[in-house]
N, C-alpha and C positions, 0 to 999 in steps of 0.2 A: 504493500500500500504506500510508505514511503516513497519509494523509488517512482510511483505511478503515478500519485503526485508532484512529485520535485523533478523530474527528468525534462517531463514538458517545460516547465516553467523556466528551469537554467537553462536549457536552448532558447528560450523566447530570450532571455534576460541578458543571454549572452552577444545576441546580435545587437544591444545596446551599447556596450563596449567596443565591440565592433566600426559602431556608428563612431564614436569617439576617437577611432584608431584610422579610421579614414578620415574624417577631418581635421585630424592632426598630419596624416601623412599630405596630406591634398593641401594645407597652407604651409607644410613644411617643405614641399615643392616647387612652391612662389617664389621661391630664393632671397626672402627676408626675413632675420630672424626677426621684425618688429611685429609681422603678419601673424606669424605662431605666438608671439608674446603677447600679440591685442585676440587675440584666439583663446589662452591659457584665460588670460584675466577675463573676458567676456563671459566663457563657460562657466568659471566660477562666481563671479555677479551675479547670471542666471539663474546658477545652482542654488544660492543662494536666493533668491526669489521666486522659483518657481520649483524649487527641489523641497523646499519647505514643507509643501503642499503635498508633498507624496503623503501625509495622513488621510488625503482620502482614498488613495487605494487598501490604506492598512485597517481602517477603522471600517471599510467597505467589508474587508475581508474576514474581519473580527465576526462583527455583527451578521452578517449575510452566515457564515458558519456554525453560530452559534443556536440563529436560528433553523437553519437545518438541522443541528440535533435535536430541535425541540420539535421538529416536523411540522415548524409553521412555514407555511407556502407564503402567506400572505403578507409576513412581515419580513421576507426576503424580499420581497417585491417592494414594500417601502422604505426598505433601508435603502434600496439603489435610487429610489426618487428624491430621496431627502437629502443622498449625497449626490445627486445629479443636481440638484438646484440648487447646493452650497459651491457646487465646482463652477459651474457658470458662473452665478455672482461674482465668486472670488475673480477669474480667468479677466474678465471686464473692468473689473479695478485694476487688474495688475497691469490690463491694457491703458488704458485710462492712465496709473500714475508712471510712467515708464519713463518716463523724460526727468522729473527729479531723481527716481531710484536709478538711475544710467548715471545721472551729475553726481550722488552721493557716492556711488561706488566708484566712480573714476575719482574722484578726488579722497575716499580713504586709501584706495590703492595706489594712489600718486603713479602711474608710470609715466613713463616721457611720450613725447608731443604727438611723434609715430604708431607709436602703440595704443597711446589713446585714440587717436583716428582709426584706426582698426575695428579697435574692442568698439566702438561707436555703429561705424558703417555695418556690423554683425549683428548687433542687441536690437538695433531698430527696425531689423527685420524680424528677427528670431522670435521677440514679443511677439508679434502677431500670430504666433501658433500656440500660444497659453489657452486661450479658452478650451482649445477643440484637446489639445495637452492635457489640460486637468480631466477632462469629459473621460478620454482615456486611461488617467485612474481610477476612475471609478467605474466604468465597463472591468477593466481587469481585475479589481479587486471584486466585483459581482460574481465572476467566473471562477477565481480562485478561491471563493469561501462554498461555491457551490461544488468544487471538484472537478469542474469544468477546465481541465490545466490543458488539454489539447487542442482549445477552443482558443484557449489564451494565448499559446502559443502560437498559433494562426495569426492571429493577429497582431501579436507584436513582430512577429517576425513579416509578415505583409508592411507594418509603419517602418521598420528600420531598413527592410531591402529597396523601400522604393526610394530613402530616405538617402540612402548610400549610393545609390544610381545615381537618384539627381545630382547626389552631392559632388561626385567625379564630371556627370556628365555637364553639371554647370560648371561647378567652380575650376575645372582644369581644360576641358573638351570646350568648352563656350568662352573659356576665356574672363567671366562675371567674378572670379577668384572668391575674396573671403563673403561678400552679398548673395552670390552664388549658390554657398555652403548653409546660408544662413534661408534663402527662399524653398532650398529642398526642404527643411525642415517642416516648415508652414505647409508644404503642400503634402509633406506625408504623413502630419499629424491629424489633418483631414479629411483626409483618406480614410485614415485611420478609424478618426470616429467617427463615421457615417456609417463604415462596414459592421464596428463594433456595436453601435446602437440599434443597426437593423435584427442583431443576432442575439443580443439580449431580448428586444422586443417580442420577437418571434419567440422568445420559449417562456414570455410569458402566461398564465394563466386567462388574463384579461385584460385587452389590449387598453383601455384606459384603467386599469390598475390606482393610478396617481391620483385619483377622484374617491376614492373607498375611504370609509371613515376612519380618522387615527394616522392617516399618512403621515400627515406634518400636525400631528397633535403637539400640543406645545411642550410635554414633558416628554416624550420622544427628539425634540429637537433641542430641548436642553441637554438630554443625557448625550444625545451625538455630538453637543456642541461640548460639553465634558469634556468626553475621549479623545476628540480632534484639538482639544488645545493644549492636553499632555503631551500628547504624540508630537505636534508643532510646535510646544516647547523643546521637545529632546530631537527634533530633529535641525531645528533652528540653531540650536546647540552645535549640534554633530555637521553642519554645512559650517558654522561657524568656527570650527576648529580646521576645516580646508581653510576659508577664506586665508585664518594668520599666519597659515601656514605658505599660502600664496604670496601674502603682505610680506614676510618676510624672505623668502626667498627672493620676492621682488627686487629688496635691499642688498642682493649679493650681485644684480646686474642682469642684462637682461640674456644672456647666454644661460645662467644659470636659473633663472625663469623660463625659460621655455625646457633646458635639459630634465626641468621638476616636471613639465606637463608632458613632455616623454614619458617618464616613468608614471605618476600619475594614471595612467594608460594602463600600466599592470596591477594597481591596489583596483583599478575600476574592474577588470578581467576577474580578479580573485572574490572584488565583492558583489558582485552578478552572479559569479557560479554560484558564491556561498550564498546568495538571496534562493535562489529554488530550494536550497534547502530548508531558508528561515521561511520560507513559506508555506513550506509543507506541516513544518512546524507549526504555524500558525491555526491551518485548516486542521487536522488532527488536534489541536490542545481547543481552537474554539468547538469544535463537534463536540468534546468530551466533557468541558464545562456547560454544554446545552442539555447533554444529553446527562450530566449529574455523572458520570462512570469514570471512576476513579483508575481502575487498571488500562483503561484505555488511554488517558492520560500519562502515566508512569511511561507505558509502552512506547508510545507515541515523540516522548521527551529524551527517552531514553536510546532509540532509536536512528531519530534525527541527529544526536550529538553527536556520535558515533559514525555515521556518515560525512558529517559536518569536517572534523576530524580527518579524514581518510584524506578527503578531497581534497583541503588546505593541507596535508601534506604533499601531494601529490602535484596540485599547483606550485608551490616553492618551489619543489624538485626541477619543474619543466621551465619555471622563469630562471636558476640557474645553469642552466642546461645551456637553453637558448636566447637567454634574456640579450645577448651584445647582437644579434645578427638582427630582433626585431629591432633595436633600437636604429640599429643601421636602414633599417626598413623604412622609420617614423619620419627621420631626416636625413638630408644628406647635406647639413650643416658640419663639416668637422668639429667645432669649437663645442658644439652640443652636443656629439656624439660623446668627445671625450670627457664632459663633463657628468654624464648621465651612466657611462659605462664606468666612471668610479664610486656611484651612489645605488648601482644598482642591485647589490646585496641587500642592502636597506626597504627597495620595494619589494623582493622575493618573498621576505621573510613577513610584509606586510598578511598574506595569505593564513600562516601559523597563529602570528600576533591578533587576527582579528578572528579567528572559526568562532569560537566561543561569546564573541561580542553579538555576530548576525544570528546563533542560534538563540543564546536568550532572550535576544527581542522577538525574535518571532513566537518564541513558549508566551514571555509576557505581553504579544499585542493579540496573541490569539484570546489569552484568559482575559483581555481588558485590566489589564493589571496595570492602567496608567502612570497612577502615580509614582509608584515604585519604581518604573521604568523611567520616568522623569526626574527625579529625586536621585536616582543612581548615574544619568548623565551629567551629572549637574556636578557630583562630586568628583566623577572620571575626568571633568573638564576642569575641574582646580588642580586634579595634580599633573594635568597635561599643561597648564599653563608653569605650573614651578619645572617642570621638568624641560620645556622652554625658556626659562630663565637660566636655568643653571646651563645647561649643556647647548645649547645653541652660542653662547659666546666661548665656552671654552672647545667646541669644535664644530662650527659654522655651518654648513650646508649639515653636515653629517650629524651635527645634533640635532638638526631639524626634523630628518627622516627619523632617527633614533626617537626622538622626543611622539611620534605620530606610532612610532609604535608603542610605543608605555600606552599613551591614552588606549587604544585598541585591547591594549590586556588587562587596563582597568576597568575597561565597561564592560568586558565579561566575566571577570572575576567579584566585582561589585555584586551585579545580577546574579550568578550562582548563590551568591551568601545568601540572600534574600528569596530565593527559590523554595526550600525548606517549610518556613513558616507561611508563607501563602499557600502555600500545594497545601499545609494542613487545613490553612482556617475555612478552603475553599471542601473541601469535602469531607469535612468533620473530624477529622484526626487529633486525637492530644485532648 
């Protein structure tokens, strides 16, 4: 059952990396390293603003699962309306405010004059694919709480190949370069959700569903609003520990900012695979909290970790193996190659350093275990920040990477402590 849900899902998750690894090789072809560094800083802006928002696919996936073990039909079908109208909403403000949040992130990231025209001429396209983007988290999160992982996989793998098409066929083949890279997106997130929307609907029960009473009952959309602002705190958090990590590397120039969003490339690889597995997690720990079944749970948790594990070893093995021939792939900058093939141990090992980070969020977003999950990012991120004090001046780039991995083996170690005493009080134990 594991493997039947997670297998689909880390191939769909995988061609999202993918997507990342051709738009990094596709501006690092342009033959200016300013192009990849307004590329690096842009995706992370983004991430930051519109990565945040991945709580609607995980609060989709919570809730949508949880009601399946309780074999309510009907309130699987309003949990995907009530995040389908919170992801619009949101998607149109983010459009809407784009022009100050572009100014605030170009000037906390300070980069120079080139890189800021880059990171500019990308974002002001790229926005315009937020709405139909968010819509797409919560289509996938409706499919992964229902088990539906080969439906999912369809379709993220349909948003990211047309996405990687355009993205070669514009930004290198057309000549449109990083605007290019940034219109494929827009056009395959739309894609995206049309195809997605048509396919939930369809296995709906009753095609206006969103009219039945209780949809958007008011204490239904406070509890969703609950869960979606823990989760957007720990995840605003967790975008927030790339960003400094960005800012600062910034500060060692911009060869060594773009050699980070090389590597960068292999912590995204590691933690895409390792998501199918937190997802699977996710759907198995919400079915078992719906359905009250405590050994299905234990199985479930115990199961995924253990996979979890395998894989992140297995990953490091293959980024040190072959990790200098992709980087040689990524660019064909010298001065970034060689700066990226000396830090490249650091992202290998990012695969080991985080398994246990992406499996216990998916154990704690499947059981709705907000808080906890919130409250444990929060301390993971004070001792990433000392642990960036200290070893970032006494060994510069190298403490950086070193420094992203402590946080990574803090938030899964934090999370296990706390595993214990929730698994009791949730199914009567002690």
């Amino acid at each position: 059952m594991v493997l039947g849900l997670a297998l689909p899902t880390t191939l769909g998750f995988l061609t999202i990396p993918l997507l990342g690894i051709t738009d990094t090789a596709v501006a690092g072809r342009l033959g200016d390293p300013a192009i990849l560094a307004g590329l690096a800083i842009g995706a992370v802006l983004f991430d930051l603003i519109f990565g945040s928002f991945n709580f609607l696919r995980a609060s989709t996936t919570a809730l949508v699962a949880q009601a399946w073990g309780r074999e309510d039909h009907a309130e699987q079908e309003a949990v995907f309306w009530r995040s389908l109208a919170t992801a619009l909403v949101c998607g149109i403000v983010i459009v809407a405010l784009s022009r100050p949040l572009l100014a605030l992130g170009l000037k906390a990231m300070s980069p120079d004059t080139a890189t800021a025209a880059a990171t500019s001429h990308w974002f002001g396209i790229r926005v315009l694919s937020v709405p139909a983007g968010l819509a797409n988290f919560v289509i996938l999160g409706y499919l992964l709480g229902r088990g539906q992982t080969r439906i999912g996989l369809l379709v993220q793998v349909l948003i990211n190949f047309i996405n990687i098409v355009l993205t070669i066929v514009l930004g290198l083949t057309l000549g449109y370069g990083i605007e290019g890279i940034g219109w494929a997106t827009v056009a395959a997130e739309a894609i995206g959700a049309a195809t997605g929307l048509a396919i939930v609907l369809g296995s709906f029960r009753g095609r206006h569903s969103f009219r039945a009473p209780g949809t958007f009952a008011a204490s239904k959309l406070r509890a969703l609003f609950v869960l979606n602002a823990d989760i957007l705190v720990r995840t605003f958090v967790l975008i927030g520990a790339f960003f400094i990590l960005t800012r600062i590397g910034a500060g060692f120039g911009p060869v060594t900012l773009a050699a980070n969003a090389v590597l960068m490339n292999f912590f995204m690889v590691a933690g895409f695979w390792l998501d199918g597995l937190a997802n699977a997690a996710e759907t198995i720990v919400g079915r078992s909290i719906g359905a009250r079944h405590g050994p299905s749970f234990e199985r479930g948790v115990w199961l995924t970790g253990i996979w979890s594990a395998a894989l992140a070893a297995l990953t490091t093995l293959v980024f040190l193996m072959a990790g200098k021939p992709l980087i040689d792939f990524l660019t064909t900058v010298p001065d970034v190659r060689a700066v990226a093939h000396r830090h490249l141990v650091w992202a290998s090992l990012t695969a080991i350093s985080g398994f246990l980070a992406f499996h216990m969020d998916g154990v704690f977003i499947g059981a709705t275990w907000s808080h906890a999950m919130r409250n444990r990012m929060l301390a993971a991120f004070a001792g990433y920040c000392l642990s960036l004090a200290v070893l970032v001046p006494a060994f510069g780039n190298h403490g950086l990477w070193m420094s992203l991995n402590v946080f990574l083996i803090l938030r899964g170690l934090l999370l296990l402590q706390r595993l214990p005493g929730l698994r009791d009080r949730m199914f009567g134990v002690g």
